[in-house]
C-alpha positions, -999 to +999 in steps of 0.1 A: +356+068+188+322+053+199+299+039+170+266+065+167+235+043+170+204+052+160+177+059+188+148+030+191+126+048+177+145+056+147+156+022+144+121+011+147+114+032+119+138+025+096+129-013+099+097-011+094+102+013+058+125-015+048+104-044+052+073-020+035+099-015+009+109-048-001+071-063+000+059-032-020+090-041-042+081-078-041+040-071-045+055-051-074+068-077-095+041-105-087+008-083-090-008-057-118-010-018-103-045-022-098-042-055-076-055-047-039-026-065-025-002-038-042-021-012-033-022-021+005+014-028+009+019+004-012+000+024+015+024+007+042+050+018+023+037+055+026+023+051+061+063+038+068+074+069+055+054+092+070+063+077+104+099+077+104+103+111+081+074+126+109+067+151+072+106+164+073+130+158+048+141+119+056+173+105+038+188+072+037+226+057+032+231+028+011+258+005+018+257-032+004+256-041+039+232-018+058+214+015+054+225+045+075+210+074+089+230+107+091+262+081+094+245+060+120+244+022+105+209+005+112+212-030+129+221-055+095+212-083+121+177-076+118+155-093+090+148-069+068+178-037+067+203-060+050+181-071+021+168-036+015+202-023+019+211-052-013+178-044-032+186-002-035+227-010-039+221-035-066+199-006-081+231+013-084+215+035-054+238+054-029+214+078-012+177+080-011+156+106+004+120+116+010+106+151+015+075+145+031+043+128+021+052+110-012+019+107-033+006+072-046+022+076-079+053+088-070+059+056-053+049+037-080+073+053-104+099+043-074+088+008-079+086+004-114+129+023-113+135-005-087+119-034-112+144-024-139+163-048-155+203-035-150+212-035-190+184-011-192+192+012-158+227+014-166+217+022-207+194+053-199+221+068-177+213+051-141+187+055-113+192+092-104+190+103-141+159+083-148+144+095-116+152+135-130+132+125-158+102+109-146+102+110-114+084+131-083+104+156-065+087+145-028+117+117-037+155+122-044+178+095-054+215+098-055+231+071-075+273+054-078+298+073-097+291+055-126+327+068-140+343+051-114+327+017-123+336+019-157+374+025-150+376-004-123+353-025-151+383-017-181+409-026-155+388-061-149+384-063-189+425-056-192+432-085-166+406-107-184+420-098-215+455-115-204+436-147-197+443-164-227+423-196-243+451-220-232+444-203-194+409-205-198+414-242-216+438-255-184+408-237-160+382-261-178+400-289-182+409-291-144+371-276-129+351-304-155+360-331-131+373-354-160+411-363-160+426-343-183+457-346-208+479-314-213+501-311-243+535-294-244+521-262-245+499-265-212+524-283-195+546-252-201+520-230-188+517-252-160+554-253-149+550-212-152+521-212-126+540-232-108+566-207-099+544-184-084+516-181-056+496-152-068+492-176-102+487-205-080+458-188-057+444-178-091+439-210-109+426-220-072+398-196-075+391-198-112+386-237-106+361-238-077+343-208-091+316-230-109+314-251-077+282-233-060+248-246-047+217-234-069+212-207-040+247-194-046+264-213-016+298-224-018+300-262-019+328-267+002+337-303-003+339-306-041+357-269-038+379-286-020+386-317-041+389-297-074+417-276-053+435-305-047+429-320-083+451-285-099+477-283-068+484-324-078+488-311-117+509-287-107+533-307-084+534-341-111+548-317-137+570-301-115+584-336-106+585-342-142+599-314-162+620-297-132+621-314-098+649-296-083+621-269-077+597-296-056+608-275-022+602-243-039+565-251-052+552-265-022+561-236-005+545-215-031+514-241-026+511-235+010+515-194+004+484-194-020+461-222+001+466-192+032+447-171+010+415-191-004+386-198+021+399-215+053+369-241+053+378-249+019+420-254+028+409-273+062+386-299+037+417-299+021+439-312+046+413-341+056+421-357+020+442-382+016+475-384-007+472-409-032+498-438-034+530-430-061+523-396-067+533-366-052+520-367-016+504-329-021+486-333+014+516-338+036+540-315+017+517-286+023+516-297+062+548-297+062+554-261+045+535-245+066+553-223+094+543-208+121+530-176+104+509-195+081+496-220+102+488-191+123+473-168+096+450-199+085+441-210+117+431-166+125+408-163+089+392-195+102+382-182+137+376-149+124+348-163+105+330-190+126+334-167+159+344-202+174+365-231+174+354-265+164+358-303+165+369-299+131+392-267+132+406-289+160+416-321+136+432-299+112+451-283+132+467-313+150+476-328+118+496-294+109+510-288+139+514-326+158+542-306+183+529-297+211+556-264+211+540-254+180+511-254+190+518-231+216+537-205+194+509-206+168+483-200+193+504-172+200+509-157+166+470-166+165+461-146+192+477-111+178+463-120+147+432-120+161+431-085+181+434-069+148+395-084+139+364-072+157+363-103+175+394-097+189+382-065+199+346-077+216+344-079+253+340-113+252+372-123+233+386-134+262+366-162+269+358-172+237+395-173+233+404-195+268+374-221+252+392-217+218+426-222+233+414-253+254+399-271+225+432-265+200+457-273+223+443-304+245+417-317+218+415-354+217+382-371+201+394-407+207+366-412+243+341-399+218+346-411+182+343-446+171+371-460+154+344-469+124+333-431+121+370-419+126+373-443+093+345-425+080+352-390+085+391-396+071+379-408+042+356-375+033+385-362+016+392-388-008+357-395-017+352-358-022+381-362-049+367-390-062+335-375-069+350-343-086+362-371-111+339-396-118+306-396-121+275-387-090+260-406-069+225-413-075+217-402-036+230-367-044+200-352-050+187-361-014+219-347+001+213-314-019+177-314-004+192-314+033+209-280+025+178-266+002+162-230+017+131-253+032+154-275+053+178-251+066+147-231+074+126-267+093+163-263+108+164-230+119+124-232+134+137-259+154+167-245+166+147-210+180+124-231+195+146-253+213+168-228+226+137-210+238+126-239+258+159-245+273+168-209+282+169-201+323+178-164+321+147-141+313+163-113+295+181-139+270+146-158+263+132-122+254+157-117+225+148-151+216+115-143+215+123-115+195+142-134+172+115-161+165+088-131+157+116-119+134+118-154+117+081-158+116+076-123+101+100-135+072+079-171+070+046-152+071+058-128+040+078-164+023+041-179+027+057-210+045+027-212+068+033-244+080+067-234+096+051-201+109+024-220+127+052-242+145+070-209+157+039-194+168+028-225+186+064-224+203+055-188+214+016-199+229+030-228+248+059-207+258+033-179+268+010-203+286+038-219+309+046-206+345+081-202+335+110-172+325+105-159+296+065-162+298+060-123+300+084-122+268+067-146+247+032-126+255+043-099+240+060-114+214+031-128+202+015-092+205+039-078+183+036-104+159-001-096+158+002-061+149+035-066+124+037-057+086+040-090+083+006-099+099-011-072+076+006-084+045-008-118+055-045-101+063-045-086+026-042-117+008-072-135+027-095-133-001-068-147-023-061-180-004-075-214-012-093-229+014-064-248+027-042-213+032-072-200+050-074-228+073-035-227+076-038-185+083-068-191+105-052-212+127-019-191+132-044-161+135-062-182+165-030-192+183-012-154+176-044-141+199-068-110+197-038-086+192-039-100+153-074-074+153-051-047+144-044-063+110-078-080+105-097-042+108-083-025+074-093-059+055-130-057+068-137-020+065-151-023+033-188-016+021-199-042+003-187-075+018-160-094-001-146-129+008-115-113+026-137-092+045-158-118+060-127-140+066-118-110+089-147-105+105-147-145+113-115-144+131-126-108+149-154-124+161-140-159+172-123-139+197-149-130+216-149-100+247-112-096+240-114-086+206-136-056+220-112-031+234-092-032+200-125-021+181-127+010+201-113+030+172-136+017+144-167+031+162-151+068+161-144+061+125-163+088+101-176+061+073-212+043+082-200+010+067-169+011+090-193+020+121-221-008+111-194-036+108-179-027+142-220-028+156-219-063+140-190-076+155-198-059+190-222-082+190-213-107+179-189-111+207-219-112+235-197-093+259-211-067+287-178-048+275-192-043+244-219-020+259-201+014+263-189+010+228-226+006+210-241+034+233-228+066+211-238+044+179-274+045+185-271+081+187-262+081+151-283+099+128-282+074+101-305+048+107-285+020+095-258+027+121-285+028+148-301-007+135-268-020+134-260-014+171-300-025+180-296-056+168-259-057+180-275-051+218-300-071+216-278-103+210-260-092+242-276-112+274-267-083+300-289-058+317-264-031+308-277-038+274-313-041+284-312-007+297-296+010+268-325-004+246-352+011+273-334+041+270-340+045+233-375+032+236-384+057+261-370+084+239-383+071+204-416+076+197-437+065+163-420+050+140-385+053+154-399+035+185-410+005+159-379+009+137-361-001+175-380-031+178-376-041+141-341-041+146-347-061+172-368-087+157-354-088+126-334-119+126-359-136+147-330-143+173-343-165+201-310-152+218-330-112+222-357-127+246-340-123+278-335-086+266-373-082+260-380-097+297-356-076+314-374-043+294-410-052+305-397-061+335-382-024+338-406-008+327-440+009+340-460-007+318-496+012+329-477+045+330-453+062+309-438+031+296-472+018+283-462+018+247-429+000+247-444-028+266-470-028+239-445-032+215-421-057+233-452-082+232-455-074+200-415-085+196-425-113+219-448-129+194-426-120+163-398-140+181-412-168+192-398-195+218-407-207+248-385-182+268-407-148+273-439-167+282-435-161+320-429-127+316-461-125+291-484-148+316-476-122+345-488-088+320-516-102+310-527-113+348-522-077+360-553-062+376-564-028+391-590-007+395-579+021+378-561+022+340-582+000+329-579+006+292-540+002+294-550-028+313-572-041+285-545-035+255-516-047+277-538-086+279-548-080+242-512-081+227-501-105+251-528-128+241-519-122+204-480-131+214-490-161+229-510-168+200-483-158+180-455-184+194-480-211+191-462-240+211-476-259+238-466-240+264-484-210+248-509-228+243-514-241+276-508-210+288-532-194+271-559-225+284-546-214+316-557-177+312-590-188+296-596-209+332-583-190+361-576-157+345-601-124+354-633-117+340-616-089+315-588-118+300-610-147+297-633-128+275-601-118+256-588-153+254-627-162+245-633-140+217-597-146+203-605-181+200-637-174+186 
């Protein structure tokens, strides 16, 4: 039967409520209730719901893998649905659903059950009966069969139970890496294990259990050499006390090594068998069959989806016949259709690579006969540092495999795979995976790395190549991701080296990042995240404009102000058809916003919108225009004030806003509008001759005003050459 998928949309959905669900859960733990950081990814949490539940009744499947929908598994490949899938099933959660709209608090109480410590959660009778105590019924929470857990738990304590102290003493004496000494008694216990492979593959696991990474990661090497360490215990005091049964115990070896991790058996068979002892190493080659061989060799591809150079070496040192070869690969093979790669529809040829490489490999053109040395004796140093003391350059191997390596690693990796990549729908998923990765750097805070990804995408993006298209509106979607909002919340909190790190990603991501920057700069009173945002709106420029379309139809006057400001502060003709409504506003501060906003805009589509107003204003609103105007004493608003006197009738019905633009002439200053002045003020006619007379007194008093040279020799000018009526002005001014 086909797998049910869940519809894009859905999918869509369901990503984005987990990743609002694990930063809400993560702001949880780092921030008080009251912190605006919590209480923005809070509201992404709730605007998450409300999209993917569209106000129904919305329920989610746990599973430790993924979540489900109505049986229909999310994609676990995707950053973000496996981790919330672990957070809510470590939380002893099996179901969660939500009817509605759930209110602020409710999800708080949701975070605070999630924040729990386990002892406690299991104590007061689990998630779902905490949740019927406190909790909000807009959410539901079904919880594990906790009866259920506590039988499997008493069957675990019962097995424990018949692990003795001389078990759990052999255990420790064989995983502490020291050579140990076992009396009589152990020796006993050892011949016992001996005898059988479940006990065998037991001791195997007890003894590498403590072997793991600080990040929980299996360290496959000293797993390996401890391994080895008990199976050589085992087979000296079987040659000791009964060796008759040597044939018998290797066999029993070689059935419990098929069962522990195949990378950890395959490390195995690199070591080396030390000289008079049992030679542990061969004697398991040589008791594996076919069957085992074969069921190794499966697990092994199984896992890696692949064959390697490694896999390769092993499996010529098990199986040096060529005939065997070919009947394991066999036996491989059916092994194999049993798994789901088996089943994919490119088994086939993976498995022809696979096949190739197992059966042909030879590394001798390629390998020097000093690394071959090298890599043979991995094994036995492995085994030597299992029992003896570190090496001092230990800790710089361990940093190789630390979180920020393999991360610098897997950076690299995207972006050189994008830059190799011929076939344009493959370069889009990689695209999409490296705005996947950078989403998770971005919410990490490993700026650095998420600035070399996004320069990847940019460069990508700017190239005439395939995949351009893709990168574009990777990039995009980066810009308007949780991620990128997450990011935008915490501006006010960075130090000024995050906000130059931010900054520049913000730069290179592109204008599409003004979706995130508008919630942070909304605000009344100005705040230090606020104008960080507005900063990075306004650096860039006319293409930031079409994105601020929605904050001039938003109801607050603080919202519709800040949009003014940064419409003009973008100097774009664009900007024009977005400021026009805002003048209509009836609150004056929105209107002197968008004034001052138009008058920094060197366009005669924003010339004319100002005469527009003018010629309807009249009074004081006509003045309260040309404060706006002036206030800043912007040199930039002087090629607006040309174009209006120069579009306006200044002896007829415009004869007061030409008054007052040489009135904002001389308020200005600059050299700019003294032309335009010069040519008012040298106006004659017979008739109007009183408009005449006030239009060459203010522009005198401008020119006096801006009191440069050039307004001053243009007033000497007037005073020499000018008509009887304006030298007498320019006389008695002086006077």
């Amino acid at each position: 039967m086909a797998q049910v998928q869940l519809s894009p949309e859905l999918a869509r959905g369901v990503l984005q409520l987990a990743r609002a669900l694990l930063l809400a859960a993560r702001n949880w733990s780092l921030y008080p209730p009251e912190h605006p950081a919590l209480a923005a990814s809070v509201d992404r949490l709730a605007a998450a719901i409300r999209s993917s539940s569209l106000g129904a009744i919305f329920s989610l499947g746990i599973t430790p893998d993924t979540l489900l929908v109505e049986g229909a598994a999310a994609d676990a490949g995707q950053a973000g649905i496996a981790e919330a899938a672990v957070l809510l099933h470590d939380r002893d959660i099996v179901q969660i659903t939500f009817a509605g709209d759930p209110p602020t608090p409710a999800l708080h109480a949701l975070l605070r059950l999630l924040a729990l410590d386990a002892a406690e959660r299991r104590a007061r009778g689990g998630p779902a009966a905490i949740w019927r105590e406190g909790g909000d019924p807009s959410i539901g929470i079904e919880q594990v069969d906790y009866g259920k857990v506590l039988a499997r738990d008493d069957r675990d304590t019962a097995q424990a139970a018949r692990r003795d102290d001389l078990w759990k003493a052999i255990v420790t004496s064989i995983a502490g890496g020291q050579k140990p000494v076992f009396d009589e008694v152990a020796q006993r216990r050892l011949l016992s294990i001996a005898g059988s492979p479940q006990e065998i593959g037991q001791l195997a696991e007890a003894v590498i259990a403590p072997k793991h990474a600080a990040d929980g990661s299996p360290m496959i090497t000293t797993q390996a050499a401890t391994v080895l360490t008990a199976f050589r215990h085992l087979t000296s005091i079987v040659s000791v006390m009964d060796p008759a049964r040597m044939p018998e115990v290797m066999q029993n070896l070689a059935t419990a090594a098929v069962g522990l991790d195949p990378h950890v058996v395959m490390q195995m068979m690199q070591g080396e068998d030390a000289e008079g002892g049992v030679a542990v190493v061969g004697g398991l080659a040589a008791a594996f069959d076919d069957g085992k061989v074969a069921q190794l060799l499966a697990t092994a591809l199984a896992l890696d989806g692949q064959a390697s150079d490694r896999l390769a070496t092993i499996f010529n040192t098990i199986a040096p016949d060529e005939d065997r070869k070919r009947r394991v690969m066999t036996l491989t093979r059916h092994l194999l259709g049993e798994t789901d790669l088996g089943r994919s529809s490119q088994f086939q040829t993976l498995w022809t690579s696979m096949e190739e490489l197992l059966v042909s490999y030879n590394d001798k053109p390629f390998v020097s006969a000093e690394y071959r040395a090298s890599l043979d004796g991995v094994g036995g140093r492995a085994e030597r540092m299992a029992l003896a003391d570190l090496p001092p350059e230990l800790p710089v191997w361990l940093d190789t495999l630390g979180q920020a390596s393999i991360r610098k690693l897997s950076v690299q990796l995207l972006i050189d795979l994008l830059a190799i990549e011929r076939d344009a729908a493959r370069a889009g998923q990689l695209a999409d995976d490296m705005v996947a990765l950078c989403e998770d750097l971005l919410m990490a805070g490993a700026y650095d790395d998420a600035r070399t990804v996004v320069e990847a995408l940019a460069a990508h993006a700017a190239a005439r190549n395939i995949g351009r298209d893709a990168a574009r509106q990777a990039l995009d979607q980066l810009g308007e991701s949780l991620a990128m909002r997450e990011t935008a919340a915490l501006l006010g909190d960075l130090d000024d080296d995050g906000w130059a790190r931010v900054a520049a990603i913000v730069r290179l991501v592109g204008a599409s990042t003004v979706e995130s920057l508008k919630p942070v700069m909304a605000v009344e009173a100005p705040t230090p995240a606020s104008q960080r945002a507005e900063e990075l709106i306004a650096g860039f420029g006319a293409a930031a404009v079409p994105r601020l379309a929605s904050l001039v139809d938003d109801r607050r006057w603080f919202v519709q102000a800040g949009a003014a400001r940064l419409l003009g502060r973008s100097r774009a003709p664009a900007a024009v058809p977005l400021l026009q409504p805002l003048l209509r506003r009836s609150d004056p501060r929105i209107a002197r916003a968008a004034i001052g906003a138009l008058g920094g805009i060197d366009d005669p589509s924003a010339a004319r919108a100002i005469h527009t107003v003018l010629r309807a204003a009249t009074g004081a609103l006509r003045r309260t225009v040309v404060e706006a105007l002036v206030a800043d004493r912007d040199p930039r608003v002087v090629p607006m004030l040309v174009r209006i006197i120069e579009e306006s009738d200044v002896t007829g019905a415009d004869h007061e806003i030409a008054l007052d633009t040489l009135a904002a002439f001389g308020r200005v200053g600059g050299d700019a509008g003294i032309p335009a002045i010069a040519g008012i003020i040298r106006r004659r006619g017979w008739f109007g001759r009183r408009k005449l007379r006030a239009l060459k007194e203010a522009g005198v008093g401008a020119l006096a005003s801006i009191a440069t040279p050039a307004s001053t020799a243009a007033l000497d000018d007037a005073r020499q050459t000018g008509d009887r009526m304006l030298r007498k002005i320019v006389a008695g001014r002086s006077a």
